[in-house]
N, C-alpha and C positions, 0 to 999 in steps of 0.2 A: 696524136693522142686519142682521137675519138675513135680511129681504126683498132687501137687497141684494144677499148672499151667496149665497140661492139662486138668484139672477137672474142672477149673474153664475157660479154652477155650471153655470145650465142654457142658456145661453149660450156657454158653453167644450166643454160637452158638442154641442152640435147644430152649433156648428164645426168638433166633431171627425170629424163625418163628411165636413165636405167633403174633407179632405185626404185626398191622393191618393198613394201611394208607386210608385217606379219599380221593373217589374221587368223582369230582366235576360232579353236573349235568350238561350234553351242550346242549342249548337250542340256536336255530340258526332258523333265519327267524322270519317271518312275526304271532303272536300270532290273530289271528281271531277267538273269540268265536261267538257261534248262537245267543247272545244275540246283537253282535255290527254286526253281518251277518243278522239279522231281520231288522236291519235299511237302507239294502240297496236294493233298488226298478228298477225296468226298467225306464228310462225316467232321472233318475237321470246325471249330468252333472259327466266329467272326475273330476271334482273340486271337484262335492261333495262326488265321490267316496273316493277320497283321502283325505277328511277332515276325517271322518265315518272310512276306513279301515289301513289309512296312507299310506305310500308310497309304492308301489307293488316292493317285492322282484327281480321279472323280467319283466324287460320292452324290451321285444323284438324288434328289429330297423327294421325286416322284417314282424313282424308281429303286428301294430301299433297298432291294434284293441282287442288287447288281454291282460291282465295283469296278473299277476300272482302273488299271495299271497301263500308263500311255508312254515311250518313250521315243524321242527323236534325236537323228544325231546331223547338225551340217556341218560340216568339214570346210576350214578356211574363209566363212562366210558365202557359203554358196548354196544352194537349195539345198532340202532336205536331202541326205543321201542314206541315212538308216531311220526307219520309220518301223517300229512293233507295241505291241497292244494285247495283253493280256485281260480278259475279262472273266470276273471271278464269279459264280449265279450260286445263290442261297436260296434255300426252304428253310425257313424259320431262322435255327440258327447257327447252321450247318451246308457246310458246303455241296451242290449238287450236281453242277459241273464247269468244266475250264472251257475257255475258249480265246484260242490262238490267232495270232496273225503278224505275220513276215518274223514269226520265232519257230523254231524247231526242238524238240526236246531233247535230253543231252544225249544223244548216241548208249552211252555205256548206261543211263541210269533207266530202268523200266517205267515206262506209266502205271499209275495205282491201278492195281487190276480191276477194281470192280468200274472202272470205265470202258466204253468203247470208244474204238478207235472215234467216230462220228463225233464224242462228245468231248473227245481230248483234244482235237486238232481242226480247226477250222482255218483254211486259208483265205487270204486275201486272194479275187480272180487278177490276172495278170501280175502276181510278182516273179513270175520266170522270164515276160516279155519285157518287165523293168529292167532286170539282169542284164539279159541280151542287149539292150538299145544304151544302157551304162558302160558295158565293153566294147562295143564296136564306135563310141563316141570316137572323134580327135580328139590327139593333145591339142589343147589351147597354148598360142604361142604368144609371147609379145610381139610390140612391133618388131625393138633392138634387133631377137631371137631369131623372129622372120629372114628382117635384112641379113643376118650373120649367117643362116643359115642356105644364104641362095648367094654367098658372097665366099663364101670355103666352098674347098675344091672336097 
């Protein structure tokens, strides 16, 4: 009886590792894509920024003229893996210029002409060496995965 018992402990245990629990994506902040980022121009009122991007994530109390649209995304609980940031700079009460980071504007939509390129797109340094060191990671294996995979032919 007891042989059975622990065969069947040590069985319930080495199946406990296979299971797998889901975890949730956490998506936090302000989502602005290039497509709803094409509809906002210099000139444009604080109103109709916020009709167009919605309400900015940061509304600094020292710094009235600035807003900020911050969005992060981690995928299955794991570090941040999309990170963008939109900041919107006003004169009085009117928009004066965008600035960008790890977004890109939409391909087919043009930026409002009366900006320059300088003042439409502002990158973050190093997000093409983020890119690269995110593709060239390993898969992450389990244990089970490991053993199974060095136990098939």
């Amino acid at each position: 009886m007891p042989i059975r018992t622990i065969l069947s402990l040590l069985c319930a245990l080495g199946l406990s590792g296979c299971i797998s629990y889901y975890k949730l994506d956490v998506q936090q902040g302000n989502v602005v894509t290039p497509e709803t980022l094409a509809r906002v121009e210099t000139g444009m009122t604080r109103q109709q920024v916020r009709f167009v991007l919605g309400t900015p994530l940061v509304r600094d109390p020292f710094h009235q003229n600035r807003w900020d649209y911050v969005y992060s995304l981690a995928k299955g609980g794991e570090k941040i893996t999309e990170a963008r940031r939109v900041t919107v700079f006003f004169e009085g009460d009117s928009v004066a210029r965008i600035e960008l980071e790890g977004i890109e504007p939409a391909a087919t939509a043009q930026a409002p002409a009366n900006l320059t390129p300088e003042e439409t797109i502002v990158r973050k340094a190093g997000d093409e060496a983020l890119d690269a060191a995110k593709a060239s990671e390993p898969e992450k294996k389990g244990f089970f995965r490991g053993i199974w995979d060095k136990v098939r032919p």
